[in-house]
C-alpha positions in Angstrom: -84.0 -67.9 22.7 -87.4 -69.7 23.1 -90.5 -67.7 24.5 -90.4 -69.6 27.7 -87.2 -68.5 28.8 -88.1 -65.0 27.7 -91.6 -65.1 29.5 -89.9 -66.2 33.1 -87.2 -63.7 32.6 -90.3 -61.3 32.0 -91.7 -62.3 35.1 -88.7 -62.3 36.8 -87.9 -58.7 35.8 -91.6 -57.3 37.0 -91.3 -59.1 40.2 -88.0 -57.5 41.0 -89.2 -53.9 39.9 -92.6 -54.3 42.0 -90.6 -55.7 44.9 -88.1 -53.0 44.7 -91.3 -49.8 44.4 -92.9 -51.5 47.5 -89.1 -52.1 49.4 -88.9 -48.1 48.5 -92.0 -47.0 49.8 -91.2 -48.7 53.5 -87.2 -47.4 53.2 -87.7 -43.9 52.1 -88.7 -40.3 53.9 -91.4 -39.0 52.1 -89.5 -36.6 51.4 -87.1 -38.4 49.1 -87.7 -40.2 46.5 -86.0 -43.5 45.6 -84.4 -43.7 42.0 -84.0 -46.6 40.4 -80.1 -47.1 39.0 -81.5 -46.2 35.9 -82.9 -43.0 36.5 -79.9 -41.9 38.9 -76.9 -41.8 36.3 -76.7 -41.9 32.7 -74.7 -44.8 31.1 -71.0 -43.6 30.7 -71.0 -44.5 26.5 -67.0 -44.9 26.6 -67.7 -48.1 29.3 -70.8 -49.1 27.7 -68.9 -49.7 24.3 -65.9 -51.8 26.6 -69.2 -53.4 28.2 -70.3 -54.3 24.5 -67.4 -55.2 23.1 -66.5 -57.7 25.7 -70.0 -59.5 25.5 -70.0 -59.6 22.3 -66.3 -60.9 21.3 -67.2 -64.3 23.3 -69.6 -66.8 22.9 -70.3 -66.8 26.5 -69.3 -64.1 28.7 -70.0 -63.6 32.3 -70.2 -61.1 35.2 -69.5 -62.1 38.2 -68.2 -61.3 42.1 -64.9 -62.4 42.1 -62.2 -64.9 39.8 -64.0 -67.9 38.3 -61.1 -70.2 40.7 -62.1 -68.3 43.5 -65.8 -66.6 43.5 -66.6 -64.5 46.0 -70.5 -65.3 45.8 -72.8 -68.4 46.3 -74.9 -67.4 43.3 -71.7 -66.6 41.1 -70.1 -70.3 42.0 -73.1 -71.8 41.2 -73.2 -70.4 37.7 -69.3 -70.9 36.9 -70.1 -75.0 38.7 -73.2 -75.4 35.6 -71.1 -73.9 32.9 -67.9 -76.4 33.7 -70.2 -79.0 34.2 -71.3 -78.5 30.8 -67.4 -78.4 29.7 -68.3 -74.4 28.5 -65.7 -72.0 28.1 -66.3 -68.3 29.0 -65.0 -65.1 29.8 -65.8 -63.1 33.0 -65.3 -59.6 34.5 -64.9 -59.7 38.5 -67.8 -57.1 39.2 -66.2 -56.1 42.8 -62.9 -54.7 40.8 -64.5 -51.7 39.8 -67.8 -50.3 41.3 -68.2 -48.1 37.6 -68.6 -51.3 35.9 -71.1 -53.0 39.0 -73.6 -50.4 38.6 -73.3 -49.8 35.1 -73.6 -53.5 34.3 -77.1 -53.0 36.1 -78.2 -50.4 34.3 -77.0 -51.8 30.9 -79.1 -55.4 31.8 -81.6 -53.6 33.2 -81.4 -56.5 35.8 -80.0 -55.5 39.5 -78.5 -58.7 40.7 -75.5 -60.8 39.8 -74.2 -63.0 38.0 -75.1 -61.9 34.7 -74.8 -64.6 31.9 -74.8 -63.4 28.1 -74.7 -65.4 25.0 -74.0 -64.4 22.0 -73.9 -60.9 23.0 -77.6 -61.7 24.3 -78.4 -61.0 27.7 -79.8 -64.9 29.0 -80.2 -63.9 33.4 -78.6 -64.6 36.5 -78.1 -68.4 38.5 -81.7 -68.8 39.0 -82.6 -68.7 35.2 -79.0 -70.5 34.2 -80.3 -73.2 37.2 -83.4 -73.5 35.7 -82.2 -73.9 32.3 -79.9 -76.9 33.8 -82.2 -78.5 35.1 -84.8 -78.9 32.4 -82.3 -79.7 29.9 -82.8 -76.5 27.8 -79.5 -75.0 28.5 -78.1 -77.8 26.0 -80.1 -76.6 23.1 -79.1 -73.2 23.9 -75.6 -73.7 24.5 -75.5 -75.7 20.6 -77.8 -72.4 19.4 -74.4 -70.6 20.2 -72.0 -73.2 18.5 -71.1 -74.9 22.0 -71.6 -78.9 22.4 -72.3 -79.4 26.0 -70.6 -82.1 27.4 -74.5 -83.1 28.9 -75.7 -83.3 25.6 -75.1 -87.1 25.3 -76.4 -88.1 27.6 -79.9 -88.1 27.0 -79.1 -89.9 24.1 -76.9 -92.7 26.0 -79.6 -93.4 28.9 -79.8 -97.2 29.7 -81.9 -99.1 27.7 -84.7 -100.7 29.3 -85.6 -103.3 27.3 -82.6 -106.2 27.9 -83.2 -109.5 26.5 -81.6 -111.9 28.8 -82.3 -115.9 27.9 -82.6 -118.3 30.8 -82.4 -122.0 29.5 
């Protein structure tokens, strides 16, 4: 994965955490203390290895909030919408089935939101990164890092040519 994609997911991930400490000091009594998923519940290892497994038996696997004919989220659509576009075949786990694997799934991506979009077994971010990765074109290179030939892929290669000789006697 190039650095770019790894720096905004970086930036993405410290903006979430700082935005979710400052959300918690506004939202909690002071005397509670907000927990992050993370710190609340150890990882159930029997779930995590299912988790695992599944991610890593397919090329590209996704989680999502509901079926991929009938999402149950804007953000989730949006992501299954750029992966046929791109003619991409996946595998996906409805997240709303089974609360276990929704928080779980946070904790294991250490990333709170969903969809969550792996490759290769390697956690890539939600529809905002996947969008981004659309639209600038770098989502084909990483789809063909992966073994998949995006149906996009031509055509950069098949744009118009701009200079036309046309003869006029």
């Amino acid at each position: 994965m190039n650095s770019s994609l790894l720096f905004r997911r970086g930036i993405q991930q410290y903006s979430i955490r700082s935005f979710n400490n400052i959300s918690s000091r506004f939202t909690s009594s002071s005397s509670s203390t907000t927990k992050s998923p993370s710190e609340s519940s150890p990882i159930d290892s029997e779930l995590k290895n299912k988790i695992t497994d599944f991610i890593k038996a397919n090329k590209v696997a996704i989680f999502i909030k509901g079926e991929p004919n009938a999402p149950s989220c804007g953000f989730s659509n949006a992501v299954l919408q750029i992966l046929k576009l791109h003619g991409c075949e996946f595998k996906s786990k409805n997240i709303l089935e089974d609360v276990k694997l929704r928080e779980t799934m946070k904790i294991y991506s250490n990333w709170p939101t969903f969809p969550q979009v792996y490759f290769n077994g390697e956690f890539v971010g939600g529809c905002d990164i996947l969008l981004q990765m659309h639209q600038s074109g770098e989502l084909v290179e990483e789809l063909k890092k992966v073994g998949i030939q995006s149906k996009l892929s031509n055509l950069k290669n098949t744009a118009p040519s701009s200079s036309s000789s046309s003869s006029s006697n």
